[in-house]
ZARO-246111 format. One record per residue (C-alpha): residue number from 1; x, y, z; residue in one letter. Coordinates in Angstrom, 2 decimals. Example, Ala and Ser with C-alpha at 12.3 -4.5 7.8 and 13.67 -1.06 7.14 Angstrom:
# ZARO-246111
  resi       px       py       pz  resn
     1    12.30    -4.50     7.80     a
     2    13.67    -1.06     7.14     s
# end
This chain:
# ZARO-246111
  resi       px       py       pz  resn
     1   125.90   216.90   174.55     x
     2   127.00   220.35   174.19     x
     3   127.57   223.56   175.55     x
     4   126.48   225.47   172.84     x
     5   123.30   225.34   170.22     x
     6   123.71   223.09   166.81     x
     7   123.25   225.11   163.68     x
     8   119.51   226.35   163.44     x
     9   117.77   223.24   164.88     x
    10   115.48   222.68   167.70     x
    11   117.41   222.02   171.08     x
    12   117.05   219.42   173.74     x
    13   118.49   219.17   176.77     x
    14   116.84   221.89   178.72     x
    15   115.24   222.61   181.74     x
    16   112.19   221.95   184.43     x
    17   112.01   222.67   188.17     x
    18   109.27   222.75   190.68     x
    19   107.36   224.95   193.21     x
    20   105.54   224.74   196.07     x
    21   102.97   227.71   196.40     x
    22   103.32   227.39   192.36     x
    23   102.05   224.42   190.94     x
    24    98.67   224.07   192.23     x
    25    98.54   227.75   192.06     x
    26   100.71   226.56   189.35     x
    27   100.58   223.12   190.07     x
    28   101.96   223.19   193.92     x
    29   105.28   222.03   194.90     x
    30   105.38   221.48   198.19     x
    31   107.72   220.25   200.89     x
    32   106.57   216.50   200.69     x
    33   106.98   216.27   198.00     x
    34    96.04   207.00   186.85     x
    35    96.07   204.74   184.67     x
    36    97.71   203.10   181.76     x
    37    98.21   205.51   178.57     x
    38    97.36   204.94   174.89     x
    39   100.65   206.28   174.12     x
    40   102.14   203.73   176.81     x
    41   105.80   204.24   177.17     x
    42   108.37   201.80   177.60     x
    43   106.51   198.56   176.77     x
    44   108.85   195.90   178.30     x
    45   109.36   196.51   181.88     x
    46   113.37   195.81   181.99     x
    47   114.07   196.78   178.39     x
    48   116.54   200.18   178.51     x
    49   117.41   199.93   181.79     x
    50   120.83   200.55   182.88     x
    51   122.49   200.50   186.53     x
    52   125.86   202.52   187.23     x
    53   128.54   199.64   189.01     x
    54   129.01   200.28   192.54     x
    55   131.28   203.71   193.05     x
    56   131.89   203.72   196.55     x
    57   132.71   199.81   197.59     x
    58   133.42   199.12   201.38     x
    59   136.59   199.89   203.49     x
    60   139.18   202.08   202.58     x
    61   141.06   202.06   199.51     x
    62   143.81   203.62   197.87     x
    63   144.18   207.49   197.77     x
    64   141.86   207.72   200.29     x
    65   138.72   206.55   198.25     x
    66   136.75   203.40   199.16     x
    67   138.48   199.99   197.93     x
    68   135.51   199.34   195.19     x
    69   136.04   202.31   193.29     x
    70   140.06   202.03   193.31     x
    71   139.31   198.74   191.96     x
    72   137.14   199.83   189.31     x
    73   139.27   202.97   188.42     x
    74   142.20   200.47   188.04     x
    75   140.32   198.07   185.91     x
    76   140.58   200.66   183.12     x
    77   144.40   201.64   184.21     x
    78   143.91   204.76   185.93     x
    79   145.90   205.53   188.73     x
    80   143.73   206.52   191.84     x
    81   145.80   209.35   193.13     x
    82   146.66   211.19   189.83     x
    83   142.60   210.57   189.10     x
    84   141.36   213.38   192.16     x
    85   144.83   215.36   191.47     x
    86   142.82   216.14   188.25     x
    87   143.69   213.00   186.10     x
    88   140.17   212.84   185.32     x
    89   140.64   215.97   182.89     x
    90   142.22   213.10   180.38     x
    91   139.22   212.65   178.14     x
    92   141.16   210.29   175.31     x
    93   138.88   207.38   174.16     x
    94   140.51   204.38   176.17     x
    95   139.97   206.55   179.70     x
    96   136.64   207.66   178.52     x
    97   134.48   205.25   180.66     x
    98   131.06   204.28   179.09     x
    99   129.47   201.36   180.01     x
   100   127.10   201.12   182.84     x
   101   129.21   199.46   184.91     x
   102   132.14   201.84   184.37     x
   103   130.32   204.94   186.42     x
   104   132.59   205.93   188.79     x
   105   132.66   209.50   190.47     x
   106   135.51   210.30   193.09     x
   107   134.46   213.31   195.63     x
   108   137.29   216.30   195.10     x
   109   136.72   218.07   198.03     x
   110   135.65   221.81   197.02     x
   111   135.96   221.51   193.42     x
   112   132.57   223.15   193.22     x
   113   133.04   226.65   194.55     x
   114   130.75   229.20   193.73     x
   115   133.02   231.24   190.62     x
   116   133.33   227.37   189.38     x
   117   129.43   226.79   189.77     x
   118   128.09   230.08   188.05     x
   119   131.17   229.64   185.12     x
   120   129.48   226.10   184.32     x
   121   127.92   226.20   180.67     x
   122   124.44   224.84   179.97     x
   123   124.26   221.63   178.90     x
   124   122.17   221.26   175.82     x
   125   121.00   218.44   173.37     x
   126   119.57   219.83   169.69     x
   127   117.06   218.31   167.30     x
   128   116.78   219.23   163.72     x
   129   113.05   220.82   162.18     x
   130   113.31   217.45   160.52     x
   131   113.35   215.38   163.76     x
   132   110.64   217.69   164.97     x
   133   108.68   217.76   162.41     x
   134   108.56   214.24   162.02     x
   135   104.78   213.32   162.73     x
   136   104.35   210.13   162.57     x
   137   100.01   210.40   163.30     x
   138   100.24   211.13   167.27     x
   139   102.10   214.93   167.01     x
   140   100.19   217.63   167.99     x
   141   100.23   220.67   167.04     x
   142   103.10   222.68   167.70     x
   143   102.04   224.64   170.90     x
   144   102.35   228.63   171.77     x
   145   105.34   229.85   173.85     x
   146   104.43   230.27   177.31     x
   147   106.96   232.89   179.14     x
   148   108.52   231.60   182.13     x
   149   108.15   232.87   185.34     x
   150   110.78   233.68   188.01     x
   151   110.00   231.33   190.97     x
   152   109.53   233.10   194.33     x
   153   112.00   233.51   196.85     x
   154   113.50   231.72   198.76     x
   155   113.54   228.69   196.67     x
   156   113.82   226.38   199.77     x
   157   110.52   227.43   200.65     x
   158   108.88   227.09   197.35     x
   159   110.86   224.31   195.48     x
   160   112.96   223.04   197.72     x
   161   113.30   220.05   196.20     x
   162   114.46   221.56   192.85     x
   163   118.30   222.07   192.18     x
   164   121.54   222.23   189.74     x
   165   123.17   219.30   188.76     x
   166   126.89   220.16   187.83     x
   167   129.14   218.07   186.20     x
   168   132.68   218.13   183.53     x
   169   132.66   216.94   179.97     x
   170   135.20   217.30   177.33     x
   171   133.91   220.79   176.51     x
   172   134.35   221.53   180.43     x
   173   132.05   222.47   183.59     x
   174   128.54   222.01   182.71     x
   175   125.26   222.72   184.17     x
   176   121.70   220.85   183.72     x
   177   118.61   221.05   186.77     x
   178   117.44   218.14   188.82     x
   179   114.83   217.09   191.57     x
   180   114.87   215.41   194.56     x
   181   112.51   212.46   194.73     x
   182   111.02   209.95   197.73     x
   183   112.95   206.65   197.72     x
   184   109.51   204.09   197.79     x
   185   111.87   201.58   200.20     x
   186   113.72   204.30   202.05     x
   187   110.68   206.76   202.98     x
   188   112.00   209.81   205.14     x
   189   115.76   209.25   203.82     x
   190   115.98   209.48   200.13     x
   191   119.50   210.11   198.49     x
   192   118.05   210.27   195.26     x
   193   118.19   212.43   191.92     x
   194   116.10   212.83   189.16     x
   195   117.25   214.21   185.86     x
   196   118.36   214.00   182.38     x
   197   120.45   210.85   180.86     x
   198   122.37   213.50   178.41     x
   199   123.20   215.49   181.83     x
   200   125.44   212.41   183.05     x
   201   126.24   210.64   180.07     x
   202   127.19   211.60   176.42     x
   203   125.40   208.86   174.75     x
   204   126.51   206.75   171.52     x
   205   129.59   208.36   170.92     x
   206   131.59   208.90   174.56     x
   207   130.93   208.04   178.19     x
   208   129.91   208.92   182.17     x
   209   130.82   212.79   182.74     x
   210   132.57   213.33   185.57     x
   211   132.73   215.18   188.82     x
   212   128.64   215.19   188.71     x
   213   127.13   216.84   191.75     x
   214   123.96   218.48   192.91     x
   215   122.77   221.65   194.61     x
   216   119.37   221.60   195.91     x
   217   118.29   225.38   196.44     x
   218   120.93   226.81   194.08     x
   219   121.20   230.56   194.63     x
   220   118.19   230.20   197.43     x
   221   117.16   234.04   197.07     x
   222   118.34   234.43   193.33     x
   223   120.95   237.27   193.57     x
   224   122.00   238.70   191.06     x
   225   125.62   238.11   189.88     x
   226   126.19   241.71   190.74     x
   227   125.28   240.85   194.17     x
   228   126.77   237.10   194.37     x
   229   130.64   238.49   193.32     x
   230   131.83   237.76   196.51     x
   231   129.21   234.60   197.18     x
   232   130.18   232.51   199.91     x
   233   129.35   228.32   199.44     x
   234   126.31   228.55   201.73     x
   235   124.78   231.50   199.38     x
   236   125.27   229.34   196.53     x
   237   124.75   225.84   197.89     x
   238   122.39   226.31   201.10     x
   239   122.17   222.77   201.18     x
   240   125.70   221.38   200.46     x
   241   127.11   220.40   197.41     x
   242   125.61   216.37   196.90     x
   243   128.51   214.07   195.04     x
   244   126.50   211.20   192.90     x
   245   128.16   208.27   193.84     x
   246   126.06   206.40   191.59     x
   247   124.76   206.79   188.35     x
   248   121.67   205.13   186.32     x
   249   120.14   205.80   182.80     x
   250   118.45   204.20   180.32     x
   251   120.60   201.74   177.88     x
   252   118.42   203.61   174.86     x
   253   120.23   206.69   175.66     x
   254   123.81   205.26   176.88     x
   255   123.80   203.31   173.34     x
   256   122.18   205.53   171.04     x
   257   121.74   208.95   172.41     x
   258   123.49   211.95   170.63     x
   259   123.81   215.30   171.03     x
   260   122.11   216.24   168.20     x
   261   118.73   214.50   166.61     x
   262   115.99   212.98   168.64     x
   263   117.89   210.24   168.97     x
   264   117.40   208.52   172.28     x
   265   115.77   211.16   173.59     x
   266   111.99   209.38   174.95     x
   267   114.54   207.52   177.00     x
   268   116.49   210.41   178.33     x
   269   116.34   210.17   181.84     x
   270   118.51   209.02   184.87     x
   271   118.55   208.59   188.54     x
   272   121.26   209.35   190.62     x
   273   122.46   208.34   194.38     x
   274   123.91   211.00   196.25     x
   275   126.27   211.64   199.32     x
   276   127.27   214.82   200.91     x
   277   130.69   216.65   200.93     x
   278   130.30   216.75   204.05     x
   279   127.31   215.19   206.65     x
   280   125.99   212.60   206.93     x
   281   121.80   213.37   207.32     x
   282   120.20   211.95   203.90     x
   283   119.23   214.42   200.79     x
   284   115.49   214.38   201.70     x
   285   116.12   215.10   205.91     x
   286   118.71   217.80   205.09     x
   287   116.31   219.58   202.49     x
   288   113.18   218.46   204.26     x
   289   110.89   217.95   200.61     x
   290   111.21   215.44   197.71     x
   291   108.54   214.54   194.94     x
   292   107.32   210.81   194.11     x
   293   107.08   210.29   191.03     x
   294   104.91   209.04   188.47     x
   295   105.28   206.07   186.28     x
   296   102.03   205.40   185.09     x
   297   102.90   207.54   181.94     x
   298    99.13   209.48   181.70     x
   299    98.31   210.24   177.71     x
   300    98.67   214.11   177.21     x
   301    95.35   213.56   176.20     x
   302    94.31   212.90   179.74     x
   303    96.48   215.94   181.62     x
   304    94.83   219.12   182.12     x
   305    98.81   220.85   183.34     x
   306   102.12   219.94   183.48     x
   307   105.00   222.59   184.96     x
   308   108.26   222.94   184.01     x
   309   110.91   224.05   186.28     x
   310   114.50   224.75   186.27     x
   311   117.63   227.21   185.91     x
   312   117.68   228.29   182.35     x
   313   121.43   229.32   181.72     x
   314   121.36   230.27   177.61     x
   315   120.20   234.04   176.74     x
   316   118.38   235.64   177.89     x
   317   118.86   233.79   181.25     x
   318   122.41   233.82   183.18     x
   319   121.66   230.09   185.64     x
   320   121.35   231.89   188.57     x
   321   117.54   232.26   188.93     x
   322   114.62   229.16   189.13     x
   323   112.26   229.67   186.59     x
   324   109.03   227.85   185.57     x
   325   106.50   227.05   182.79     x
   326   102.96   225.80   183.18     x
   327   100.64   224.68   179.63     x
   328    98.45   221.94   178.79     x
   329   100.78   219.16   177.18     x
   330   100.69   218.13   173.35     x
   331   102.04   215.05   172.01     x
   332   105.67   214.63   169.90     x
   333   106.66   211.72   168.20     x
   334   110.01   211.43   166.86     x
   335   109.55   208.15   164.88     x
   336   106.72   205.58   165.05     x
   337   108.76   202.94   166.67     x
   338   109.69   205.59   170.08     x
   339   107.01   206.55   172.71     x
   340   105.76   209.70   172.63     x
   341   107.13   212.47   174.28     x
   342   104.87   215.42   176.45     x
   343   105.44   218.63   174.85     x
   344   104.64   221.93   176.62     x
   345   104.98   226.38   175.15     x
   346   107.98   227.18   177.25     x
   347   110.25   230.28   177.14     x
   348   113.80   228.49   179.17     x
   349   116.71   227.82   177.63     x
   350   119.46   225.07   178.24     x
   351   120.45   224.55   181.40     x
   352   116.92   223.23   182.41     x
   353   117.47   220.51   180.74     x
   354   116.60   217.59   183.72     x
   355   114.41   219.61   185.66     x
   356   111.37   217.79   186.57     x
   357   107.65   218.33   185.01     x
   358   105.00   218.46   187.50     x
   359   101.29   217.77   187.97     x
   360    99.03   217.26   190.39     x
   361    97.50   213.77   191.21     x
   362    94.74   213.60   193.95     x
   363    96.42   217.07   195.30     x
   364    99.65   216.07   195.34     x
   365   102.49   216.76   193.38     x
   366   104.35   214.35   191.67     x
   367   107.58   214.39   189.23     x
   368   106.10   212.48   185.44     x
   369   109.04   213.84   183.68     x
   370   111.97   215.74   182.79     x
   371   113.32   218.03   179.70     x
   372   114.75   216.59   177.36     x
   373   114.46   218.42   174.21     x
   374   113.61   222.06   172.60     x
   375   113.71   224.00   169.55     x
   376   116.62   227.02   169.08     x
   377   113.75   229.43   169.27     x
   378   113.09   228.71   172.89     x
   379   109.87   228.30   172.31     x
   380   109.07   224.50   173.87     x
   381   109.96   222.13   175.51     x
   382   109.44   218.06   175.36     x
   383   110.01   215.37   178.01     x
   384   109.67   211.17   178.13     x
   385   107.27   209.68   179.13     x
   386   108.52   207.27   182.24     x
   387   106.68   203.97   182.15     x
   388   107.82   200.65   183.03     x
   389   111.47   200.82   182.03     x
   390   111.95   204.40   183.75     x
   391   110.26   202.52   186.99     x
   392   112.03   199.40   186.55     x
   393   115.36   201.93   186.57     x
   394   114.39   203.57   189.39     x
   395   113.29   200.53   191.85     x
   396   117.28   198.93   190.56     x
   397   119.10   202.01   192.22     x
   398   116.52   202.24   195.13     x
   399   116.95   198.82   196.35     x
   400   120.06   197.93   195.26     x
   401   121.73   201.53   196.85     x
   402   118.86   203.63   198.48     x
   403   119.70   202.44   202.34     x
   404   123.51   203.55   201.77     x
# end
C-alpha cells in the first residue's frame, strides 16, 4: 500500500462514501442506515476469512492497557510502555506484526489532532493496464468517467454514517474512507467499520498498520483548509475520534495482497470494532445512522445503480470534502480463477479507497461494497463483491466482539 501512485498503472485503493438525501435521489443514505449472482463471489463460506486476536483482553494490564493486549504485545517482545511512547514507529520485519492473530492497536490519547488528520496521505493500491485489461470473458466494457459530486452539508445529516479511517504505515500517517454498518446481533449499538483490507493491512509482504482510527463526519461542513487553520477536534471529528480495537480481513488479502497488481484485491475488504477516545455510547447511538449490508453479491447485470462515496485526498482533491459517484456497474475480472469485481465511471482519487458502494434494496440503502481499485487516470473505480466469505467475516467479529 502506498502513499503515492505506481508508475503509469491503474490505481486501487480508493474511495466510496454515502448520502442520505443522495442516493435515492442518488441512491439515499439515510440515518438508518436478492438473490444469488452468476458471478457468485466467494464460493466457500469460511474460505478467506480472517479474525484480528483479541486487542483489548480484560482487567488492567501493564502501561495502563488491558492485560490481553500487554500479553500479546509481549509475545512478539515489545515492551508495553515504550510501544504508546511511540515504539510502534519501529517498523523492522521481526516487530512488523502480520498474522491475524497479531492485530493489536493501543489507544494514544490525542495522537489524531486535526494538523495530524489533514497531513495524512491517501492510501492507494495500483493495478497495471495489464491487470486491467485482463478479460478473462466476464469484463465489460471499460465505462465513462462520471464526475463526482461534493456531498451536501452537513455531512451528519446526509451521510452520517460515512467517515475517515486514519491509520500509520512505514511510509507514515495515512488516510482511506469507511462506513458505519448495523451489527445483525447488536441492533441499536453497533461498534462496527466497514472498509478496505489494504487500509489496515499491507498484504503479502508486511503486516497490521497501526494507530488505525475512524472519524465519522470528518470535516462535517467541509471547510476549506483556509478556513480549518485553526480547526478545533470537534470541527474535524464531530463525532470523536473511534480507536479499532479489533481488526478483520480476508486471509486472500493478508496472504497475497500487494500494493501493486490486482492481486488480492476481490477480497479486499475488512471489518473493524471500534471504541471511543473517550465515551462510552456505541458508534451507531453516538452517530445515530449505520447501513446493513449486503451479502448476497447481486450480478452487475442485475443492478440498475451503485454510489460511491468517500474523501478523495490525491489531485485534484485535498481529503477534506465527501464526495460521491453514482453509474450503472460493469463487470472486471482480474483472472478467471477470482470473482468478479463491480466497476463504476468515477472521477475520486485515493483516499476513498474503503468507502462503501451503495444501492437501494426495497427502499433502503444498503452497503454491497467498497473501493478497492482504480486506474491513474481517475477515471473508475472497482469494488468486491462480498458473498459468503465477506459474511462469514463479518458474523466472526459481530458475535465474537459486537456486545463489547
Amino acid at each position: 500500500m502506498r502513499s503515492t501512485p505506481v508508475s503509469a498503472a491503474p490505481r486501487r485503493g480508493r474511495r466510496t462514501a454515502l448520502t442520505a438525501a443522495g442516493l435515492v435521489a442518488a441512491l439515499t443514505l439515510t440515518a438508518t442506515a436478492c438473490g444469488g449472482s452468476e458471478d457468485e463471489a466467494d464460493t466457500k463460506p469460511g474460505d478467506g476469512t480472517s479474525q484480528a486476536a483479541d486487542a483489548a483482553g480484560t482487567g488492567g494490564g501493564e502501561g495502563g492497557l488491558a492485560a490481553g493486549l500487554a500479553d500479546r504485545l509481549k509475545e512478539h517482545g515489545i515492551d508495553v510502555d515504550k510501544w504508546k511512547d511511540g515504539g510502534w514507529k519501529n517498523w523492522d520485519e521481526d516487530k512488523w506484526l502480520s498474522e491475524a492473530k497479531d492485530f493489536v492497536n493501543p489507544v494514544i490519547d490525542g495522537l489524531w489532532q486535526p494538523d495530524r488528520m489533514k497531513s495524512a496521505k491517501e492510501a492507494d493500491k495500483t493495478v497495471t493496464t495489464k491487470d486491467a485489461a485482463a478479460d478473462q470473458g466476464a469484463t465489460d466494457p471499460e465505462p465513462a468517467p462520471v464526475e463526482a459530486v461534493a456531498e451536501k452539508k452537513p455531512y451528519h445529516e446526509n451521510a452520517a454514517p460515512v467517515g475517515k479511517v486514519f491509520f500509520d504505515s512505514p511510509e507514515g500517517s495515512m488516510v482511506c474512507s469507511g462506513t458505519v454498518i448495523k451489527d445483525v446481533n447488536h441492533p441499536g449499538k453497533s461498534n462496527l467499520v466497514w472498509t478496505a483490507g489494504h487500509c489496515v493491512h499491507a498484504g503479502g509482504s508486511g503486516g497490521w498498520y497501526r494507530n488505525i482510527a475512524f472519524v465519522p463526519s470528518y470535516n462535517d461542513y467541509g471547510k476549506s483548509e483556509a478556513e480549518l487553520a485553526n480547526a478545533t477536534a470537534t470541527e474535524m471529528a464531530p463525532y470523536g475520534t473511534w480507536w479499532a480495537d479489533w481488526a478483520s480481513t480476508s486471509n486472500q488479502w493478508i496472504q497475497g495482497g500487494s500494493e501493486s497488481g490486482g492481486d488480492g484485491a476481490a477480497y479486499d475488504y475488512s471489518v473493524l470494532h471500534v471504541k471511543p477516545e473517550q465515551g462510552s455510547k456505541s458508534l451507531e447511538e453516538t452517530v445515530g445512522a449505520a447501513l446493513e449490508v449486503d451479502f448476497s453479491a447481486p450480478s452487475a447485470t442485475e443492478v440498475s445503480s451503485m454510489g460511491a462515496w468517500g474523501y478523495p485526498a490525491a489531485a485534484p482533491y485535498n481529503g477534506l470534502e465527501m464526495f460521491k459517484c453514482v453509474d450503472r456497474p460493469g463487470r472486471l475480472s482480474l483472472s478467471p480463477s477470482l470473482p468478479t469485481m463491480y466497476r463504476i465511471g468515477c472521477t475520486m482519487t485515493g483516499g476513498s479507497s474503503g468507502g462503501g458502494w451503495f444501492r437501494v434494496v426495497d427502499g433502503e440503502t444498503k452497503l454491497v461494497s467498497n473501493t478497492s481499485i482504480g486506474p491513474l487516470e481517475n477515471t473508475w473505480l472497482a469494488g468486491p463483491q462480498l458473498g459468503r466469505a465477506a459474511e462469514a467475516l463479518y458474523q466472526d467479529m459481530s458475535k465474537t466482539y459486537g456486545g463489547q
